[in-house]
C-alpha positions in Angstrom: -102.7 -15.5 -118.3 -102.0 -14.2 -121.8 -101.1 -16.5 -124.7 -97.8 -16.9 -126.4 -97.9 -15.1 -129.4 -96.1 -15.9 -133.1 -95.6 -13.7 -135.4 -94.0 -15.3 -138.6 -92.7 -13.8 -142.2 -93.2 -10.1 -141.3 -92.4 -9.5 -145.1 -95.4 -11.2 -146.6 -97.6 -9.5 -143.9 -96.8 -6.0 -144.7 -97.5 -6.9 -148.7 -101.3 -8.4 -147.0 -101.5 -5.7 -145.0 -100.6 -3.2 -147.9 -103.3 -5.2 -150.4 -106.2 -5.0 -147.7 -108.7 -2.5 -148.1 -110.4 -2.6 -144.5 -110.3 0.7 -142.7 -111.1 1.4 -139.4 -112.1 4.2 -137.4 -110.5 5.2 -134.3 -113.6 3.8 -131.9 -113.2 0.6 -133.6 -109.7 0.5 -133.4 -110.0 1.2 -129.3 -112.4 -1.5 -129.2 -109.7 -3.9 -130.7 -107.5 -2.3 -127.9 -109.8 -3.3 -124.9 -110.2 -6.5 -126.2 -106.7 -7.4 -126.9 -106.1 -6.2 -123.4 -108.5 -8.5 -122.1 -106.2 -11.4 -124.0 -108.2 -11.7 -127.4 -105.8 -12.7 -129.4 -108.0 -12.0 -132.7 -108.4 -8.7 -131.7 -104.4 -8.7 -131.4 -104.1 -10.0 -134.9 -106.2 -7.2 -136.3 -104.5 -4.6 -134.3 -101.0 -6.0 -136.1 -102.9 -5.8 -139.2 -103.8 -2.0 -139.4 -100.3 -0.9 -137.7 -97.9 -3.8 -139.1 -97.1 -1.5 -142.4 -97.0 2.0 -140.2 -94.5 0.6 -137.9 -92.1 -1.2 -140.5 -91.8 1.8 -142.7 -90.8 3.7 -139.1 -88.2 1.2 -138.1 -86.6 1.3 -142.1 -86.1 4.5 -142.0 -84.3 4.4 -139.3 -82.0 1.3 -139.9 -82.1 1.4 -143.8 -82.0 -2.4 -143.9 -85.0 -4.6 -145.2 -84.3 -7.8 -143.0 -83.1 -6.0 -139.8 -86.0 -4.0 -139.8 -88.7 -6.9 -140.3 -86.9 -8.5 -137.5 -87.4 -5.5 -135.5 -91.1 -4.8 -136.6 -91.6 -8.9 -135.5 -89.7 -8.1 -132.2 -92.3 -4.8 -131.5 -95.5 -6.4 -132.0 -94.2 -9.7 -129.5 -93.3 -6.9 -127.2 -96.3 -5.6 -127.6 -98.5 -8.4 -127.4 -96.6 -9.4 -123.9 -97.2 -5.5 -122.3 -101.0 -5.4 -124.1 -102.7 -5.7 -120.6 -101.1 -2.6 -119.6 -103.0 -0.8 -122.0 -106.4 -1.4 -120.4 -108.3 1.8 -120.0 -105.6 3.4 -122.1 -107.2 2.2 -125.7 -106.5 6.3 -126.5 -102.9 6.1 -126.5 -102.3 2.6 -128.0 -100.4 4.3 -131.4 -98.2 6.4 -129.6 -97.9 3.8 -127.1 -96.7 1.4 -130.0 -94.3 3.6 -131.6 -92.4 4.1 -128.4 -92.0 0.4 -128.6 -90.8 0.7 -131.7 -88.6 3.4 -131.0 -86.7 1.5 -128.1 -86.4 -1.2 -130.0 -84.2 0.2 -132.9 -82.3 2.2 -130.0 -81.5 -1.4 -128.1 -80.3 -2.7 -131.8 -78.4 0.5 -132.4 -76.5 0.0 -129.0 -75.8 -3.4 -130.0 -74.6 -2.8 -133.7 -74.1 1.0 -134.6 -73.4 1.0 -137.7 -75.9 0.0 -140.8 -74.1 0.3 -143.9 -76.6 -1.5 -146.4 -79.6 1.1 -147.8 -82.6 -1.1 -149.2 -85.5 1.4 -150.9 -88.7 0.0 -150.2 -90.7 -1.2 -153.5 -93.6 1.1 -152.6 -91.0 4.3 -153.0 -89.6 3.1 -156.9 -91.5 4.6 -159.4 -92.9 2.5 -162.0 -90.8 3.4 -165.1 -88.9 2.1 -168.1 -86.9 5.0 -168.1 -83.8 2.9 -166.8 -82.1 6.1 -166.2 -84.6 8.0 -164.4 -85.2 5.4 -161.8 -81.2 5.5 -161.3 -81.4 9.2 -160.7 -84.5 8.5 -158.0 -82.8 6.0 -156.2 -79.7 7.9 -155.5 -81.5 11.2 -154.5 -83.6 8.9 -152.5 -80.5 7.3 -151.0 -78.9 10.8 -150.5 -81.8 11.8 -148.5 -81.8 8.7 -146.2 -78.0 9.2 -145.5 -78.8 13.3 -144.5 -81.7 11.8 -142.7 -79.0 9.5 -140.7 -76.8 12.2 -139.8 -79.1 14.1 -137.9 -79.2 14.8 -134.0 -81.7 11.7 -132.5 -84.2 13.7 -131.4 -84.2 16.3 -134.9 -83.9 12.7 -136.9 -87.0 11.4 -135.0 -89.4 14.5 -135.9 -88.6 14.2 -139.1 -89.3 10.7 -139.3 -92.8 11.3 -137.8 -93.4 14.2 -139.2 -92.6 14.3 -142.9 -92.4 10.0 -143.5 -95.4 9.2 -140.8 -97.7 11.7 -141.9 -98.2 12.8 -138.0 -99.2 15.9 -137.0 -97.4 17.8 -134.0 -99.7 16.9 -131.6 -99.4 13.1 -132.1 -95.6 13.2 -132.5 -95.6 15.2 -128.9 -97.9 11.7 -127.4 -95.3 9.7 -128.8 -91.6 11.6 -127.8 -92.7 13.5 -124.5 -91.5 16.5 -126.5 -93.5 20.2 -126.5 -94.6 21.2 -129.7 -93.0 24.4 -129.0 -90.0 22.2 -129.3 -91.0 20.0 -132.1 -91.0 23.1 -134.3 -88.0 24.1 -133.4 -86.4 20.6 -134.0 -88.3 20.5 -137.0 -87.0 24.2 -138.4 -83.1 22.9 -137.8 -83.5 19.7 -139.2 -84.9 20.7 -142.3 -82.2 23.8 -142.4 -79.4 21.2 -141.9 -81.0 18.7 -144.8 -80.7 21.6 -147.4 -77.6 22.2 -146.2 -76.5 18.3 -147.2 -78.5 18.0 -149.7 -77.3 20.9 -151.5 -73.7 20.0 -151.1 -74.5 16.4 -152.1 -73.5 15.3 -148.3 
């Protein structure tokens, strides 16, 4: 029987998990997957470790709200933790099996509460200036991209998300939304033809 799991002051994690420097390769990172399958709870913790940071910035940028989207990130990984065992023999598709979480998650929150009206920028996106000014600029283009970001169809918004905030290539964004890459371009092409669009006229 698995343990209970707590997962407490996501906030302060992602700073750790920012600050570490351990890396892991993807063998080693399946290993952790077969063990926290088989109830390791270490091997749990570690898994949290590498993805915690990955899966917060992916809920934010959906939500655009610090605190909801640590309580979401906390609400993935308990999920997560729970459904582990399922994942044995299926270390392979753990990330894309995580995100889907993720995603689910922040759709069940979104059916629940719509509308998120309060935009937070993450520290890691501010530059580091004294130019008072300049950062004032940054934030609002940054906020003005969120908002386009926001408006688009789910499934364009969700590429784009992966795609161009993730870092994923098409073939791990197809693992993770059951869509052809044929399609993912395609999704891709309008999204990013509908952001200038916004963009240009300053939404």
């Amino acid at each position: 029987m698995m343990k209970d799991i707590r997962i407490n002051s996501v906030g302060e994690d992602i700073t750790q998990a920012n600050a570490s420097t351990v890396t892991y390769d993807q063998p080693e990172i399946w290993s952790l997957v077969r063990r926290a399958a088989g109830g390791d709870v270490d091997a749990f913790g570690d898994l949290y470790s590498i993805y915690l940071g990955s899966i917060y910035r992916y809920v934010f940028y959906y939500v655009r709200d610090k605190m909801i989207a640590e309580d979401i990130t906390q609400e993935v990984f308990v999920k997560a933790w729970k459904a582990i065992g399922s994942c044995k023999g299926k270390e392979r598709t753990f990330s894309p099996w995580l995100y889907r979480i993720a995603h689910n998650q922040v759709i069940d929150v979104f059916r629940s509460a719509p509308k998120h009206t309060t935009i937070d920028m993450p520290a890691e996106s501010l530059l580091q200036t004294s130019d008072i000014e300049k950062e004032t600029e940054v934030r609002s283009e940054w906020e003005q991209a969120l908002e386009a970001i926001s408006r688009l169809p789910e499934k364009q918004k969700h590429v784009i998300i992966l795609k161009f905030i993730e870092g994923m290539d098409n073939r791990e964004i197809e693992k993770i939304t059951d869509i052809n890459q044929t399609a993912i371009r395609v999704l891709q092409m309008r999204a990013l033809n509908t952001l200038r669009q916004q963009l240009h006229k300053g939404i």
